[in-house]
C-alpha positions in Angstrom: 158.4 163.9 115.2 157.2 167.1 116.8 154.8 167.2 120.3 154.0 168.9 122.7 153.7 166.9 125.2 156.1 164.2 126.7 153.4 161.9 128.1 152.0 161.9 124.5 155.7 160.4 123.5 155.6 157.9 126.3 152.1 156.3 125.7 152.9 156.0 122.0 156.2 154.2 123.2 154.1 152.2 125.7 151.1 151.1 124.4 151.5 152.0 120.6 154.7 150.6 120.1 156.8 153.4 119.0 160.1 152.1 118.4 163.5 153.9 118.7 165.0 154.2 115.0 167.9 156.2 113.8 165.4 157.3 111.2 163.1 159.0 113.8 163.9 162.2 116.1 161.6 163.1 118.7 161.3 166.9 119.6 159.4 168.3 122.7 158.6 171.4 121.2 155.7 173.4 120.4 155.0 173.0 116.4 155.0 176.3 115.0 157.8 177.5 116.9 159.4 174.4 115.8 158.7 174.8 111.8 159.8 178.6 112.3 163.3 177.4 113.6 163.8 174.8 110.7 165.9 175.1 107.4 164.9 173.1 104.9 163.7 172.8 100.6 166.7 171.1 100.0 167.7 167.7 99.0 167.7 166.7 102.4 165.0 168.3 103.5 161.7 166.5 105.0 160.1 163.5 102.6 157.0 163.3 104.6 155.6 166.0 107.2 152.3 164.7 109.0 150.2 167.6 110.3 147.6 166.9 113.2 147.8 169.4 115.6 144.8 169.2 118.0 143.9 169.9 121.6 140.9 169.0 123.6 138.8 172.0 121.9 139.5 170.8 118.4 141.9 171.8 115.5 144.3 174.5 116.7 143.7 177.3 114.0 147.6 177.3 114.1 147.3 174.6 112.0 145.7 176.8 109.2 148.2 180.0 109.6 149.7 181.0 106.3 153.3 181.1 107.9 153.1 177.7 109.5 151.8 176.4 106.1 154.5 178.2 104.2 157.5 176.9 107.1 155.9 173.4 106.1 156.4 173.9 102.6 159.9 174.9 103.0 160.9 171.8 105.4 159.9 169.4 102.4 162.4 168.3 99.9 161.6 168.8 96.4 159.1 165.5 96.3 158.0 165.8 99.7 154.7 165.4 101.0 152.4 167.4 103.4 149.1 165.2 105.2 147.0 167.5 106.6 144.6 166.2 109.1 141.8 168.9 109.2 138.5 169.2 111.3 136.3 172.3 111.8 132.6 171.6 112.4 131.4 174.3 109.8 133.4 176.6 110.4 135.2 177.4 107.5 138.4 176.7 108.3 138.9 173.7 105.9 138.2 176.3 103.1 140.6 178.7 104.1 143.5 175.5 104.4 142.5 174.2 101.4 142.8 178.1 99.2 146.3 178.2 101.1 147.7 174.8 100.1 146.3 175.1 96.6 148.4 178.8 96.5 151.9 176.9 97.7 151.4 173.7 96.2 150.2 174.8 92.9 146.6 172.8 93.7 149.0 169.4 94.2 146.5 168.0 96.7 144.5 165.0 97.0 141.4 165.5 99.6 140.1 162.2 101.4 137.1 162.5 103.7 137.2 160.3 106.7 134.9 159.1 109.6 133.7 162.0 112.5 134.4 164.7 109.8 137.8 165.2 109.5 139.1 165.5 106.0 142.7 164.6 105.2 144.8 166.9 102.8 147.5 165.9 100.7 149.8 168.0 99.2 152.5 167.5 96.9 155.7 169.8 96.6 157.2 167.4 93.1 153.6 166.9 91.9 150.5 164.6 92.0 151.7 160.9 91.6 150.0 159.4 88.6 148.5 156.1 89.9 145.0 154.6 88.9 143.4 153.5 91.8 142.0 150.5 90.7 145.5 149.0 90.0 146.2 149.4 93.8 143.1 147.7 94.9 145.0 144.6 95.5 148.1 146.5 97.5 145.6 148.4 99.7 143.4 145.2 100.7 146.4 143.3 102.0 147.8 146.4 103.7 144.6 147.9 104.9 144.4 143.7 106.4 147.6 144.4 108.0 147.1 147.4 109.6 143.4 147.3 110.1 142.6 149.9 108.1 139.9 150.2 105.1 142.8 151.5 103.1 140.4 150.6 99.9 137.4 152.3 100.7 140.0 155.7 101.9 141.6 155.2 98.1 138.3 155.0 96.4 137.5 158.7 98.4 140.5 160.3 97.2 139.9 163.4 95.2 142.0 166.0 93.4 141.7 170.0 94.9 
């Protein structure tokens, strides 16, 4: 994990639970310089990169730079996974992210609107996973339960870019 901030760290430890695990690293570090700096496209590259790079104005445009989408590419493994978590208010900017990710992922992504008009972007470095949503309607009602999340209505909105 990659922020910014350290307070962030320490209310997600406080009052979010955040866990130590030898399977999670926790960087103070500014994101693109961090992505820059990293080697990666290997086998033991990244599995899963999560994207959500805001500030109190919104989206940092960083977020949709061509180089800091291309470092992210290149920290995935072969199967990994980038989530994008965009949100312009009309600006275009989920346009331009979206033409760039189909250009390095081959157009390998799944879009899924959310609430407050943020879309999220997934985007596959192995491939789309072939799955038929209505055989994990069951799976996502007991873990949407779980985590209180409507996982099923968020599968039902996924759509292939």
């Amino acid at each position: 994990m990659v922020e910014l901030r350290p307070l962030v760290v320490e209310t997600a430890r406080d009052w979010l639970f955040l866990k130590e695990s030898p399977r999670l690293q926790i960087d103070i570090d500014d994101a693109e310089c961090y992505a820059a700096r990293q080697n990666g496209g290997t086998e033991t590259g990244t599995d899963i990169l999560f994207s959500d790079l805001f500030l109190d104005e919104g989206m940092q445009q960083m977020q949709l730079d061509q180089d800091f989408l291309a470092d992210c590419h290149r920290m995935l493994n072969h199967q990994g996974i980038l989530v994008l978590n965009l949100w312009d208010e009309g600006h275009s900017g989920n346009r331009l992210a979206l033409t760039r990710l189909e250009a390095l992922f081959d157009a390998r992504c799944l879009l899924c609107p959310v609430n407050g008009g943020n879309l999220i972007a997934l985007a596959f470095k192995g491939g789309l996973p072939v799955s038929n949503p209505r055989r994990l309607q069951q799976q996502a009602r007991q873990l949407g339960k779980k985590l209180g999340v409507p996982l099923q209505r968020l599968l039902n909105q996924l759509k292939q870019y």
